[in-house]
Each structure stands twice: as structure tokens, then as C-alpha cells.
Biopython code that builds the backbone (N, CA, C, O; Angstrom):
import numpy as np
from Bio.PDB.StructureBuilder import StructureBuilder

atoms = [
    (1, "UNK", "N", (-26.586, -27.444, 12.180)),
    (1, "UNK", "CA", (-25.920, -26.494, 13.042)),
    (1, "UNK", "C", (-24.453, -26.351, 12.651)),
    (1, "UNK", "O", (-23.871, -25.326, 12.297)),
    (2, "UNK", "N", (-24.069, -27.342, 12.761)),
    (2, "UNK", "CA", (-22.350, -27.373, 11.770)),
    (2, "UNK", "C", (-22.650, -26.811, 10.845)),
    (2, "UNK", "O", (-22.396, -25.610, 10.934)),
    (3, "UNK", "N", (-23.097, -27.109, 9.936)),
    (3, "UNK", "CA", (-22.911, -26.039, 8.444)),
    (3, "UNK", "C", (-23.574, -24.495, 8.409)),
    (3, "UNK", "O", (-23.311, -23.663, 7.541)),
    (4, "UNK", "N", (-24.146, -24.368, 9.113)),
    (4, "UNK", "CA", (-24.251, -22.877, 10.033)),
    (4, "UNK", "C", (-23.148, -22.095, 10.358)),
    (4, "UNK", "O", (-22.877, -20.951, 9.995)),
    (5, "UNK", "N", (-22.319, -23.146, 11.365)),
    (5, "UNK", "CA", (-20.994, -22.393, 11.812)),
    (5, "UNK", "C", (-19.827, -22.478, 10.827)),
    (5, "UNK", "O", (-18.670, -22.109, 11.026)),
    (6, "UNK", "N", (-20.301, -22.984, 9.825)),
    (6, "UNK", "CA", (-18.857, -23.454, 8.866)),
    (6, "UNK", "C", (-19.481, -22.171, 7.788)),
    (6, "UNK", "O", (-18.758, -21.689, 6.916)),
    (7, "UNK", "N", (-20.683, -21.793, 7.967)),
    (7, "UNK", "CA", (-21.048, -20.577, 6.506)),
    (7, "UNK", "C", (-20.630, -19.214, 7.610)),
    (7, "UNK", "O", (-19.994, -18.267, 7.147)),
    (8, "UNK", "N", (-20.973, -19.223, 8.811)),
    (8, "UNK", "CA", (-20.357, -17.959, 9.565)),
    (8, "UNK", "C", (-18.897, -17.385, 9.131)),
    (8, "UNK", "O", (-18.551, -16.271, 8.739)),
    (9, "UNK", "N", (-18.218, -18.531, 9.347)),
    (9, "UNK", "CA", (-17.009, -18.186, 9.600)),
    (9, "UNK", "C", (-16.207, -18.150, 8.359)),
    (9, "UNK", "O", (-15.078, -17.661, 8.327)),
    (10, "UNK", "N", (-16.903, -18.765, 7.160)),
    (10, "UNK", "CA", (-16.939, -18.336, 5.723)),
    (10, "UNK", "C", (-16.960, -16.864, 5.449)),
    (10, "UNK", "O", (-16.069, -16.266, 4.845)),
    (11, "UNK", "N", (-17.977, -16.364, 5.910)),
    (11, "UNK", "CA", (-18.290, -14.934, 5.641)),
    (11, "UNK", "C", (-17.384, -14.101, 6.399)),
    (11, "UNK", "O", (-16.721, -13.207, 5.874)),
    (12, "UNK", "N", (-17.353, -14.373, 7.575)),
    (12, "UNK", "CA", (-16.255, -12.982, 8.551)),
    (12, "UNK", "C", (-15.015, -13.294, 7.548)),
    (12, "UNK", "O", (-14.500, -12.272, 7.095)),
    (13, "UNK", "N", (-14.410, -14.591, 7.095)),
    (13, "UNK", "CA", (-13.165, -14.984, 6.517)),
    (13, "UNK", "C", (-13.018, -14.007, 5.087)),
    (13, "UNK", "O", (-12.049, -13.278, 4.875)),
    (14, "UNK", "N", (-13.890, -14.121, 4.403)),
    (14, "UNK", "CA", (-14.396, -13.097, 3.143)),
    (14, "UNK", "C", (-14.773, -11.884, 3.235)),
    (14, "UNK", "O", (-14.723, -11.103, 2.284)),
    (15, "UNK", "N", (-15.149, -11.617, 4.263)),
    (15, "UNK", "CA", (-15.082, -9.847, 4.950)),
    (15, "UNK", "C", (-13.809, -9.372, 4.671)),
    (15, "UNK", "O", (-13.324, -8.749, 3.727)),
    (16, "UNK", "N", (-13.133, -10.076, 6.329)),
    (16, "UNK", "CA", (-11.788, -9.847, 6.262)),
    (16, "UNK", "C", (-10.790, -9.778, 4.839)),
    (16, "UNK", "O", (-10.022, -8.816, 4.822)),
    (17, "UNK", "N", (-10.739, -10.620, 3.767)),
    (17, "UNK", "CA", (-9.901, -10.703, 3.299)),
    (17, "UNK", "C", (-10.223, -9.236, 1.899)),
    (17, "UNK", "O", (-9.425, -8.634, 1.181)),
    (18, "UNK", "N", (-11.854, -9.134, 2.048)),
    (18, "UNK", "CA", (-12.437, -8.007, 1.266)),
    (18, "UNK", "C", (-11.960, -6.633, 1.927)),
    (18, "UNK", "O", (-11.658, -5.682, 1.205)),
    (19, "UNK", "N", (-11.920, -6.580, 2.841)),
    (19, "UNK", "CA", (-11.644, -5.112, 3.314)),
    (19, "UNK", "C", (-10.264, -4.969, 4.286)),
    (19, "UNK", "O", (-10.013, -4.308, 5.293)),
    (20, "UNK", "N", (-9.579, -5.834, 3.545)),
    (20, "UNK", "CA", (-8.251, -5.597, 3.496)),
    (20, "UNK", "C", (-7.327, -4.908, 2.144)),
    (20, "UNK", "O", (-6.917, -5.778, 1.376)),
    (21, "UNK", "N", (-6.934, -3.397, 1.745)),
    (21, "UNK", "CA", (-6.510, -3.207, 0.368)),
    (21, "UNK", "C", (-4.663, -2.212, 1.092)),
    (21, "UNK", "O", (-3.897, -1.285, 0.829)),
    (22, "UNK", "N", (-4.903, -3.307, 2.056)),
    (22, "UNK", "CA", (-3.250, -2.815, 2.540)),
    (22, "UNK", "C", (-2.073, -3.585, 1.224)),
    (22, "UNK", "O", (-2.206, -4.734, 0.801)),
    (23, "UNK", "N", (-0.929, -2.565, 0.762)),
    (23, "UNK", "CA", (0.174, -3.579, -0.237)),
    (23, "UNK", "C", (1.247, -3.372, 0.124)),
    (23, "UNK", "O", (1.704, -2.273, 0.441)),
    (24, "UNK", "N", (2.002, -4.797, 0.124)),
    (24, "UNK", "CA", (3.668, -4.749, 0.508)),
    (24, "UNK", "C", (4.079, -5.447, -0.230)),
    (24, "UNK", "O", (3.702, -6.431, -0.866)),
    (25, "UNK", "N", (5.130, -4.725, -0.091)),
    (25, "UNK", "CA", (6.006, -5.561, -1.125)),
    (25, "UNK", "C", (7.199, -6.078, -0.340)),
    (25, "UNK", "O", (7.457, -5.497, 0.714)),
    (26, "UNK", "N", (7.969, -7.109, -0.727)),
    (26, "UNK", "CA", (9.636, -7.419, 0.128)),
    (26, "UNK", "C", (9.185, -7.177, 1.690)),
    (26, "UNK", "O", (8.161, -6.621, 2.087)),
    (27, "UNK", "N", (10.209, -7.736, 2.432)),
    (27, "UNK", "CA", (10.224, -7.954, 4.237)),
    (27, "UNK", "C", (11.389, -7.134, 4.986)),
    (27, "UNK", "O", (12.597, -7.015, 4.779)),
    (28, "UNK", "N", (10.622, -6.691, 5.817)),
    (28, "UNK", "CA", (11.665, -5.934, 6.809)),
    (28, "UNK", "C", (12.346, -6.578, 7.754)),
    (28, "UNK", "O", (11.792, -7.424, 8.455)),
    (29, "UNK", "N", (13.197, -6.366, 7.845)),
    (29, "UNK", "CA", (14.456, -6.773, 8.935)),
    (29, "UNK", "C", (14.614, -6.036, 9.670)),
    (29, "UNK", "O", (13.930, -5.028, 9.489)),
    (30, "UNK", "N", (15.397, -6.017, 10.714)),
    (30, "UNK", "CA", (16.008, -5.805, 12.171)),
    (30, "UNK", "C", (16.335, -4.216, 11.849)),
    (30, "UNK", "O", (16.014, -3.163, 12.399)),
    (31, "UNK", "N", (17.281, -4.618, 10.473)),
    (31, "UNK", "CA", (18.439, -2.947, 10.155)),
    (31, "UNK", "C", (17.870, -2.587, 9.501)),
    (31, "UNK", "O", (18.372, -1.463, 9.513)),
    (32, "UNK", "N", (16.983, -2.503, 8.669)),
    (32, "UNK", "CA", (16.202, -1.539, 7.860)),
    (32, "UNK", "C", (15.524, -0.371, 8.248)),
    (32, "UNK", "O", (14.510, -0.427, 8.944)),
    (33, "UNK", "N", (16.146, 0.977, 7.737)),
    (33, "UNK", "CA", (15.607, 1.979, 8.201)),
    (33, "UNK", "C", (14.044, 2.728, 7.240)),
    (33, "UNK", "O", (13.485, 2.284, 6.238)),
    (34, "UNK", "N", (13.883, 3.370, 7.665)),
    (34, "UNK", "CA", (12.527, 3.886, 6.990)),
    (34, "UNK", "C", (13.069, 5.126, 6.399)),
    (34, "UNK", "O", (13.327, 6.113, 7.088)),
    (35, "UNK", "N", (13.284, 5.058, 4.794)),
    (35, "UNK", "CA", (13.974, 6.123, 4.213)),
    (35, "UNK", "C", (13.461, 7.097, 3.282)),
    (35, "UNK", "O", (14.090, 7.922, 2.620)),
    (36, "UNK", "N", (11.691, 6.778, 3.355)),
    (36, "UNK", "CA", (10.813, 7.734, 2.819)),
    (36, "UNK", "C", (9.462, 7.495, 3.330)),
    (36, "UNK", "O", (9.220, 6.365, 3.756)),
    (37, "UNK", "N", (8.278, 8.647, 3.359)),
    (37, "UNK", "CA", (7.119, 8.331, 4.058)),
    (37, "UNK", "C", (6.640, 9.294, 3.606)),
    (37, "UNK", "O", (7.320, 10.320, 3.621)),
    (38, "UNK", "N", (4.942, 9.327, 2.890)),
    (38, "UNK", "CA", (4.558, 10.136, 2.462)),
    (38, "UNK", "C", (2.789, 9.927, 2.687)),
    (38, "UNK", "O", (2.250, 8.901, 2.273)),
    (39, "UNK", "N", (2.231, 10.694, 3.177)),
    (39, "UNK", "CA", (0.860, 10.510, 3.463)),
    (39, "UNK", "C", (0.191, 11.299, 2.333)),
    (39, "UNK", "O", (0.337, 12.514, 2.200)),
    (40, "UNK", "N", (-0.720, 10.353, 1.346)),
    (40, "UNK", "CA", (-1.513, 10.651, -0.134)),
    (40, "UNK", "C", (-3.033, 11.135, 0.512)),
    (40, "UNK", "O", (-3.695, 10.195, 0.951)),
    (41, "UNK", "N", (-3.802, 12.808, 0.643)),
    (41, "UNK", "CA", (-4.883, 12.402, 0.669)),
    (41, "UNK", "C", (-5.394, 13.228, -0.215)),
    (41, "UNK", "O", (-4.965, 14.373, -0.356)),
    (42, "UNK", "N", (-6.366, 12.729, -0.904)),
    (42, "UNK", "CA", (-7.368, 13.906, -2.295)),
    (42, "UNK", "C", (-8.545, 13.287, -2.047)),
    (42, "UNK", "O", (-8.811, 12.234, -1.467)),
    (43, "UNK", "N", (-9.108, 13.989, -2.501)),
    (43, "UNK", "CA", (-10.524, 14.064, -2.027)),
    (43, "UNK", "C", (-10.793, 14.130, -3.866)),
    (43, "UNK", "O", (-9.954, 14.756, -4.515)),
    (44, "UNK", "N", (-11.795, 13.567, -4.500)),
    (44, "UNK", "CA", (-12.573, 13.408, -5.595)),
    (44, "UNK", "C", (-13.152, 11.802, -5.785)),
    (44, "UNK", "O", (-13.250, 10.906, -4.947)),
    (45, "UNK", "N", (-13.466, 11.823, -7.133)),
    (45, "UNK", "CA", (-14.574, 10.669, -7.270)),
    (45, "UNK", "C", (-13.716, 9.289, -7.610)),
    (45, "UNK", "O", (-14.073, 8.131, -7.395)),
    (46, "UNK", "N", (-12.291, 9.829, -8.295)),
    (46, "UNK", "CA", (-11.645, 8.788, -8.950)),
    (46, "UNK", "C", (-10.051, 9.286, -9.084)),
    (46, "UNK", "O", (-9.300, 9.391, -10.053)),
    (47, "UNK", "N", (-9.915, 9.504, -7.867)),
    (47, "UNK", "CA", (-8.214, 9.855, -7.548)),
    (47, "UNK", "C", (-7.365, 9.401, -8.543)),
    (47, "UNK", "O", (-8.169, 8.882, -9.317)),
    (48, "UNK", "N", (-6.224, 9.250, -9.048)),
    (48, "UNK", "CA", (-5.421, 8.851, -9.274)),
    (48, "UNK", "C", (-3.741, 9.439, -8.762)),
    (48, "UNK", "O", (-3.511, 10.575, -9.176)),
    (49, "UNK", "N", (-2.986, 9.016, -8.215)),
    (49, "UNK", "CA", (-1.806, 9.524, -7.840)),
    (49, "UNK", "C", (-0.219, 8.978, -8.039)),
    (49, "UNK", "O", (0.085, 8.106, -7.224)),
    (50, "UNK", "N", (0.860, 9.365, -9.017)),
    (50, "UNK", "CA", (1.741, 8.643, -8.886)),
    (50, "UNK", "C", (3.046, 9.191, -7.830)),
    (50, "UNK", "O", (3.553, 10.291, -7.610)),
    (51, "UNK", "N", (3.235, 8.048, -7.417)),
    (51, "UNK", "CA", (4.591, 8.617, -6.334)),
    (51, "UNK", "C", (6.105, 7.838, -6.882)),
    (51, "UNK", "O", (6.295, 6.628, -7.008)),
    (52, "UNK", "N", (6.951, 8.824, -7.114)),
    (52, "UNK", "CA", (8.087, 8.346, -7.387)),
    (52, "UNK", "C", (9.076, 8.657, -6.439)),
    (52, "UNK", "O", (9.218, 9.777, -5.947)),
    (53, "UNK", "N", (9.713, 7.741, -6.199)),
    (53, "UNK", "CA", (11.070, 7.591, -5.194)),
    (53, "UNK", "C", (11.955, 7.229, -5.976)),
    (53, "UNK", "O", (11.775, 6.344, -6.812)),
    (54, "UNK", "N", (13.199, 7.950, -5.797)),
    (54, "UNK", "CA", (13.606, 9.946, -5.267)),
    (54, "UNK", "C", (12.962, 10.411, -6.387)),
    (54, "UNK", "O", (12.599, 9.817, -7.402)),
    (55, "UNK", "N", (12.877, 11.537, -6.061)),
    (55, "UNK", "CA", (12.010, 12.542, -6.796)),
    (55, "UNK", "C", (12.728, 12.883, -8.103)),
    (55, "UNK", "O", (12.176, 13.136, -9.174)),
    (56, "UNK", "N", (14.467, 12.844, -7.776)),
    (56, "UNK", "CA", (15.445, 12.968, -8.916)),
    (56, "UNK", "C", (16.315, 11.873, -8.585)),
    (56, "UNK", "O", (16.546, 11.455, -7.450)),
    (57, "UNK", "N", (16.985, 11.253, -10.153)),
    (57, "UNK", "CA", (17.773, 10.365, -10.076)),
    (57, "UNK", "C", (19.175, 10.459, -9.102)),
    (57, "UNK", "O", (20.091, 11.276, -9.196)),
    (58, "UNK", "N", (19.087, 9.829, -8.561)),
    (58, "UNK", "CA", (20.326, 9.771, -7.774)),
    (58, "UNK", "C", (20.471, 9.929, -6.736)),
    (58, "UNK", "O", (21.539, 9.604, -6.216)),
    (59, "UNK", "N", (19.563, 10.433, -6.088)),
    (59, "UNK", "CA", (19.487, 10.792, -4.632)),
    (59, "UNK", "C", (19.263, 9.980, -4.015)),
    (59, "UNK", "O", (19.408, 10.552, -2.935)),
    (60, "UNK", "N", (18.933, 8.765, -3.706)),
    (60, "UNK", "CA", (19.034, 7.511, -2.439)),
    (60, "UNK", "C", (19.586, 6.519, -3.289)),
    (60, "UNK", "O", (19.252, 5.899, -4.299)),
    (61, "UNK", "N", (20.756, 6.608, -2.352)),
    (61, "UNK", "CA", (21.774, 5.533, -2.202)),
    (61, "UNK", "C", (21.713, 4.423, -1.487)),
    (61, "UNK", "O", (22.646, 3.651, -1.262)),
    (62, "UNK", "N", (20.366, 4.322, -1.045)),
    (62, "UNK", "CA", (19.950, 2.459, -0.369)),
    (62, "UNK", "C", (19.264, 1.958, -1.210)),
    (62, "UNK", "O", (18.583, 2.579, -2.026)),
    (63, "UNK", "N", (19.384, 0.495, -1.089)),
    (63, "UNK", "CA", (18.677, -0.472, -2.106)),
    (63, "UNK", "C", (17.345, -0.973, -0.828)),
    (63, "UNK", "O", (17.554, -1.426, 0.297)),
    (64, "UNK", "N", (15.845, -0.663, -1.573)),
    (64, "UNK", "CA", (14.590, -0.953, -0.905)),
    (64, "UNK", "C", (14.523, -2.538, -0.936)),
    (64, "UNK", "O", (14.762, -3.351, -1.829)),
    (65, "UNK", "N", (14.142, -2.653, 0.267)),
    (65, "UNK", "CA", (13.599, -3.748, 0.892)),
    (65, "UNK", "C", (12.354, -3.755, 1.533)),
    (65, "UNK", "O", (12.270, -4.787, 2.199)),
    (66, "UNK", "N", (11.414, -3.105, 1.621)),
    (66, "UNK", "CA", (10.211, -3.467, 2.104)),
    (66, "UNK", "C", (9.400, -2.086, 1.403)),
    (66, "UNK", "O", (9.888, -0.959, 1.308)),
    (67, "UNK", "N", (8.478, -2.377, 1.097)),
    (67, "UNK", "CA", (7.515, -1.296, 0.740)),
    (67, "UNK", "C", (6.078, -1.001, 1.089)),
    (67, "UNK", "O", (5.387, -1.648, 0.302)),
    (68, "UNK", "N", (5.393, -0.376, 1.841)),
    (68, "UNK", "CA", (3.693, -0.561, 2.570)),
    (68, "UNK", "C", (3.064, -0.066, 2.359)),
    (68, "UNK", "O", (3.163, 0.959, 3.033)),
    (69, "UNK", "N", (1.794, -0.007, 1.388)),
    (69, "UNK", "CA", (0.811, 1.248, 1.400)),
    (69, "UNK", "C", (-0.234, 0.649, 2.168)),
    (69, "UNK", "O", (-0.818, -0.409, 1.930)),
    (70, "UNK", "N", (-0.411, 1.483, 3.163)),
    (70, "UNK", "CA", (-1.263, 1.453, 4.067)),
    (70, "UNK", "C", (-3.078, 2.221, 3.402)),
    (70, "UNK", "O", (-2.850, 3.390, 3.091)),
    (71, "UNK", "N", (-4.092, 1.994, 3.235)),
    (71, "UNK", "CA", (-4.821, 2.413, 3.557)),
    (71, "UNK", "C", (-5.705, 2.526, 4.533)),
    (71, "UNK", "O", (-6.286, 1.581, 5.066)),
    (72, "UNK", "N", (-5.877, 4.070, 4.884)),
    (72, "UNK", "CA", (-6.347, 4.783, 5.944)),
    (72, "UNK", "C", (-7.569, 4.734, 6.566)),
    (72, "UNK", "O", (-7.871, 4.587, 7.750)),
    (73, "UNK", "N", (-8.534, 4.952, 5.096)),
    (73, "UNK", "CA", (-9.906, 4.933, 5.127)),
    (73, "UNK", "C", (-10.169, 4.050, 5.858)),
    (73, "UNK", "O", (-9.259, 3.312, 6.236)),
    (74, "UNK", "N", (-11.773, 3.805, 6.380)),
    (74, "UNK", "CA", (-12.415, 2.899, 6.873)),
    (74, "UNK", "C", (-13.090, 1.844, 6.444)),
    (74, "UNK", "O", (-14.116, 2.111, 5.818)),
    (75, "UNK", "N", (-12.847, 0.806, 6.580)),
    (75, "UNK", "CA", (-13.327, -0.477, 5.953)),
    (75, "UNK", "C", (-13.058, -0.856, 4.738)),
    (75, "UNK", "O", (-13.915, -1.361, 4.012)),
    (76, "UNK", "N", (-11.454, -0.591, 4.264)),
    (76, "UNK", "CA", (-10.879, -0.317, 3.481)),
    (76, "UNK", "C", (-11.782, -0.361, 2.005)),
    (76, "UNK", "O", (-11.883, -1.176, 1.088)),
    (77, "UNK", "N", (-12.438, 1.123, 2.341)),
    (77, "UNK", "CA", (-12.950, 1.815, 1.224)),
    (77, "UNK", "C", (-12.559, 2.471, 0.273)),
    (77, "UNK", "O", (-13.237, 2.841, -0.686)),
    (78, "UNK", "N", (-10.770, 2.775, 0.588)),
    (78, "UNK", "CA", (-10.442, 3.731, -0.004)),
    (78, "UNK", "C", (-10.230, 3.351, -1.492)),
    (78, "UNK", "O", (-10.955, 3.251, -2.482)),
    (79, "UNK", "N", (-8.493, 3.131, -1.120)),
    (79, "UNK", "CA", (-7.625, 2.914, -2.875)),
    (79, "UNK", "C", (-6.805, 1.845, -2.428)),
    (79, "UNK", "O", (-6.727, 1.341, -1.307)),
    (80, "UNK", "N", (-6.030, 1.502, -3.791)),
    (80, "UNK", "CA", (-5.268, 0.132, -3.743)),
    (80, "UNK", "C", (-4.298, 1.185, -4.183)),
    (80, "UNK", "O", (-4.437, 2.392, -4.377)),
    (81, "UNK", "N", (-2.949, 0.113, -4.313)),
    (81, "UNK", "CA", (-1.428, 0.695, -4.967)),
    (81, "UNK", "C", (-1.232, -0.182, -5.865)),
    (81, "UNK", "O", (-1.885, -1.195, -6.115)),
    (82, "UNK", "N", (-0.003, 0.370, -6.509)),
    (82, "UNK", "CA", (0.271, -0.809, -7.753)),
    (82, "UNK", "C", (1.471, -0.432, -7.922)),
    (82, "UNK", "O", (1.725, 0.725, -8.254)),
    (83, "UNK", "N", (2.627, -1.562, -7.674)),
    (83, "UNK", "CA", (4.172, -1.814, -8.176)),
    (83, "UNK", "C", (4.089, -1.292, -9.357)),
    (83, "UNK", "O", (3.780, -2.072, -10.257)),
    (84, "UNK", "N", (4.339, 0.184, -9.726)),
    (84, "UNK", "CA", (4.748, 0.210, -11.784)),
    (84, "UNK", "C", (5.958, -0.183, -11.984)),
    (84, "UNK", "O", (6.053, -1.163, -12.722)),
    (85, "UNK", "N", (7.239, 0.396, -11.440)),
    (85, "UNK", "CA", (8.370, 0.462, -11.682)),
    (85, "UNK", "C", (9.135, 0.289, -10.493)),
    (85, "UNK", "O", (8.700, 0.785, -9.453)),
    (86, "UNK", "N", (10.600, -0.570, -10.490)),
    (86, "UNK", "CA", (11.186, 0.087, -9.414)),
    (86, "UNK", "C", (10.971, -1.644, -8.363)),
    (86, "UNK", "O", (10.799, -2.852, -8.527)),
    (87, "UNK", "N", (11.135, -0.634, -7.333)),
    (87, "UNK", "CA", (10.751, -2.261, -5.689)),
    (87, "UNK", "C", (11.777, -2.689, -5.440)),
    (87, "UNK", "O", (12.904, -2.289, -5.733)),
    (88, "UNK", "N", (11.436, -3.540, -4.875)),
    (88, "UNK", "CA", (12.256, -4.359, -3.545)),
    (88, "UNK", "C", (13.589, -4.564, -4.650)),
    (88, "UNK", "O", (13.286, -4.763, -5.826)),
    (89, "UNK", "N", (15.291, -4.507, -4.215)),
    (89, "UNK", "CA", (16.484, -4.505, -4.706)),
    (89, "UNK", "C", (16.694, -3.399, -5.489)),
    (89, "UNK", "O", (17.835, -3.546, -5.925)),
    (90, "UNK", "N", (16.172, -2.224, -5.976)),
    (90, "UNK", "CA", (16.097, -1.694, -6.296)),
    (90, "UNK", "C", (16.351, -0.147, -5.851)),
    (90, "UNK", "O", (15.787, 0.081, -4.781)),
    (91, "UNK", "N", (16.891, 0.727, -6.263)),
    (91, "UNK", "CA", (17.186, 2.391, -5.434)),
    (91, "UNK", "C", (16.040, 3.432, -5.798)),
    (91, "UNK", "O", (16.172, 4.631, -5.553)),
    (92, "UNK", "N", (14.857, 2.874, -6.424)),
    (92, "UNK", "CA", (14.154, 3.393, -7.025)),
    (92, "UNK", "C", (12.749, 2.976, -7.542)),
    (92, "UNK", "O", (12.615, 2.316, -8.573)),
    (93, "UNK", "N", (11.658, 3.413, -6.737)),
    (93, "UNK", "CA", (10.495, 2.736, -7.148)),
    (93, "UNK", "C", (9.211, 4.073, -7.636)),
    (93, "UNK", "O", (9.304, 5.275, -7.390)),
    (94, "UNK", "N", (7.972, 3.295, -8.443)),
    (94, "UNK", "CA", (7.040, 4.216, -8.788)),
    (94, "UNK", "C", (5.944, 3.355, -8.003)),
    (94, "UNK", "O", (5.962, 2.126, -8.064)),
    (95, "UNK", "N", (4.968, 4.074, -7.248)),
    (95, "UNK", "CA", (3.496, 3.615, -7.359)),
    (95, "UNK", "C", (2.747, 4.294, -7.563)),
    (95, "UNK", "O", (2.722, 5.468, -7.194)),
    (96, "UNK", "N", (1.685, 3.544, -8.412)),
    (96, "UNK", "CA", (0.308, 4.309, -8.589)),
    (96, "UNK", "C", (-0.713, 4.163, -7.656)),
    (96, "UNK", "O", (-0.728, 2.965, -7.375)),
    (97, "UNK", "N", (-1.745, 4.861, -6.902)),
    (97, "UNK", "CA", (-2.480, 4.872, -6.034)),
    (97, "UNK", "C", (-3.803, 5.122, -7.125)),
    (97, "UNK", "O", (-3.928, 5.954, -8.024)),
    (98, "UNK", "N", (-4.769, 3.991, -6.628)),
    (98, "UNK", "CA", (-5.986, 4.977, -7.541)),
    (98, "UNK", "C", (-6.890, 4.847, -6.367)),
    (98, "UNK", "O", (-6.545, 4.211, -5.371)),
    (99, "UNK", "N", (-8.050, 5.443, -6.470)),
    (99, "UNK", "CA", (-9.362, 4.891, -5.293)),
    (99, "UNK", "C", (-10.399, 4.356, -6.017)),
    (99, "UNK", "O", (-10.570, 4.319, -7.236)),
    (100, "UNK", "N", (-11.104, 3.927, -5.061)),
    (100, "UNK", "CA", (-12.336, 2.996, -5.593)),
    (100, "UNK", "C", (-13.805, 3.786, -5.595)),
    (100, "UNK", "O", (-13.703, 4.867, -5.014)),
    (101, "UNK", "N", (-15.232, 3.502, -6.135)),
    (101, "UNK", "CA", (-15.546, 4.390, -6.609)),
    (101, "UNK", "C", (-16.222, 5.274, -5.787)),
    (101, "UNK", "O", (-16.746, 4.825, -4.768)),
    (102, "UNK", "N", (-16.305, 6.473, -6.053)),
    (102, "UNK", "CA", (-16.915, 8.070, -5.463)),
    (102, "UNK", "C", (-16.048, 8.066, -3.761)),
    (102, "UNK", "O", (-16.382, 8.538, -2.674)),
    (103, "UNK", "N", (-14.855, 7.304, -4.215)),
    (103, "UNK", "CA", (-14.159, 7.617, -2.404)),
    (103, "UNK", "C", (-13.009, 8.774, -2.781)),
    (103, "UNK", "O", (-13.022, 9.508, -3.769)),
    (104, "UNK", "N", (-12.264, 8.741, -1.985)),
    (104, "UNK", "CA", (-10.849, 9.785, -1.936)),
    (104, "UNK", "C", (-10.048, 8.958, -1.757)),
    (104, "UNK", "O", (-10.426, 7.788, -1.807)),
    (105, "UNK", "N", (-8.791, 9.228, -1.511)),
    (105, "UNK", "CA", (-7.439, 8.672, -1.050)),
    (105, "UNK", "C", (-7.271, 8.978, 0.065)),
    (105, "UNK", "O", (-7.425, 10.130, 0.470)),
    (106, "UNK", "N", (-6.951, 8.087, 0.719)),
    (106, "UNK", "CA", (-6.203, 8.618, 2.433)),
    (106, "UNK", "C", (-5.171, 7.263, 2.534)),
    (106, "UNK", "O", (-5.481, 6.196, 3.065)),
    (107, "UNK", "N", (-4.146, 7.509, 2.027)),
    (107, "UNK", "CA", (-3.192, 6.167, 2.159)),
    (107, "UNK", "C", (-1.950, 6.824, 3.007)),
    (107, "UNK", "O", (-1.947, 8.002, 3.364)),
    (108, "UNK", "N", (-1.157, 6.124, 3.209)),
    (108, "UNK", "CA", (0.408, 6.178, 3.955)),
    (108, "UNK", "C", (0.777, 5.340, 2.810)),
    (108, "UNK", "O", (0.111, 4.402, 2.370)),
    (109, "UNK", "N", (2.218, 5.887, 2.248)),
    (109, "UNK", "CA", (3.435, 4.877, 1.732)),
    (109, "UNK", "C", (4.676, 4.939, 2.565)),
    (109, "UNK", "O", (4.921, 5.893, 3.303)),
    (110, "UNK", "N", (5.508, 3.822, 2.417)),
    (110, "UNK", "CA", (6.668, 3.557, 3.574)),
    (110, "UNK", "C", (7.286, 2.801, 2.897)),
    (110, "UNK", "O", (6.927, 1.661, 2.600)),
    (111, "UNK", "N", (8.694, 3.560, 2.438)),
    (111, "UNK", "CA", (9.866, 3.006, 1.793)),
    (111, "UNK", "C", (11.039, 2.592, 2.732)),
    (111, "UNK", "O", (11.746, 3.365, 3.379)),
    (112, "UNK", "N", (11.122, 1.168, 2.688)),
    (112, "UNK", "CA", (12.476, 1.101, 3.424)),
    (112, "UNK", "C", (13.631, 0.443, 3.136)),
    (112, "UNK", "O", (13.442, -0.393, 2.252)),
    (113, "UNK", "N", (14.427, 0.475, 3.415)),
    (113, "UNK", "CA", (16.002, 0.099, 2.882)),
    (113, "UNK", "C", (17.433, 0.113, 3.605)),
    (113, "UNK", "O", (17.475, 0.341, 4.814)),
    (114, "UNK", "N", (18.227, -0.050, 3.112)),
    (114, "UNK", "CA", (19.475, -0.391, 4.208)),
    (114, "UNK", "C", (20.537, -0.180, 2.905)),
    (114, "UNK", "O", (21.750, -0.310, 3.070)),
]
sb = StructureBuilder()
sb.init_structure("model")
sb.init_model(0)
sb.init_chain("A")
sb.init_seg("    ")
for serial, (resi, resn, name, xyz) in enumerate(atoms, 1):
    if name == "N":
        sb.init_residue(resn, " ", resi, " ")
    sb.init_atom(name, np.array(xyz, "f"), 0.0, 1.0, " ", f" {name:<3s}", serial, name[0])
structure = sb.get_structure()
């Protein structure tokens, strides 16, 4: 019966940590404002999407401290992100979004900084 409840709680533990494809990067503080936000959704078999912050050099003058891609989808089916360039200390970051297979994208990104 113990090793019953010790393989249960194995599995919900490995669920959970499987259908979790939320990414952050760096920690938010008190003063950190939210200084970009962009909701990614496409619809195809094998998305790919890059997002660059600022769009042109020079335009944000805060250094990032926290970064979140949220995915939307359900049972986190969707897509993952990936740090290319850029992040946390930085005035300037890239991510790539891809999805996983025959899904779409439905993510949130959230740049923040001070």
C-alpha cells in the first residue's frame, strides 16, 4: 500500500513538472515595471516565432530584470521559448518561440525592467 502511494504521487509529480513549458528568466522586485508585453498566436503545424526587444536599437533605456513566457494553451501543449540573445542586465533581448508538434502558439511574453 505504501509503494502504491509513493508511485501515485510519483506520477501527478511528473505530470506536473511535464505540462509545465512556462520560461523565466531573472526575478522581479517591488520597482520593476512591465516595459513590454506581447501576446504570440499562429496557428500551423510547426510555428516558429522570433521576438526582439526594442524593435530598433536604442529605444529602451531600462536594463531587464525579469522575463516570462507564459504558455496559454492547455495542458501545456503548446510551445516553449528560448533565451537567443540579450536577458536579464541587459537593454535588449531576442526569443525564439517554437510549438510542439501539429499545435499553434498561444504564448504571452513579459519584459520587465527598472
Amino acid at each position: 500500500m505504501k509503494f502504491l502511494g509513493c508511485l501515485i504521487f510519483a506520477l501527478i509529480a511528473a505530470f506536473a513538472v511535464v505540462s509545465a513549458t512556462n520560461s523565466t528568466w531573472g526575478a522581479r522586485n517591488w520597482n520593476d515595471q512591465m516595459i513590454f508585453r506581447q501576446n504570440i498566436v499562429i496557428k500551423g503545424n510547426y510555428p516558429t516565432y522570433n521576438l526582439t526587444f526594442p524593435a530598433r536599437a536604442g529605444a529602451n533605456t531600462r536594463k531587464i530584470t525579469y522575463i516570462l513566457a507564459r504558455d496559454l494553451t492547455r495542458f501545456g501543449n503548446g510551445g516553449q521559448a528560448t533565451l537567443y540573445r540579450g536577458g536579464v542586465g541587459f537593454k535588449n533581448v531576442t526569443l525564439i518561440f517554437r510549438s510542439q508538434s501539429n499545435t499553434g502558439l498561444n504564448m504571452t511574453a513579459e519584459i520587465w525592467g527598472r
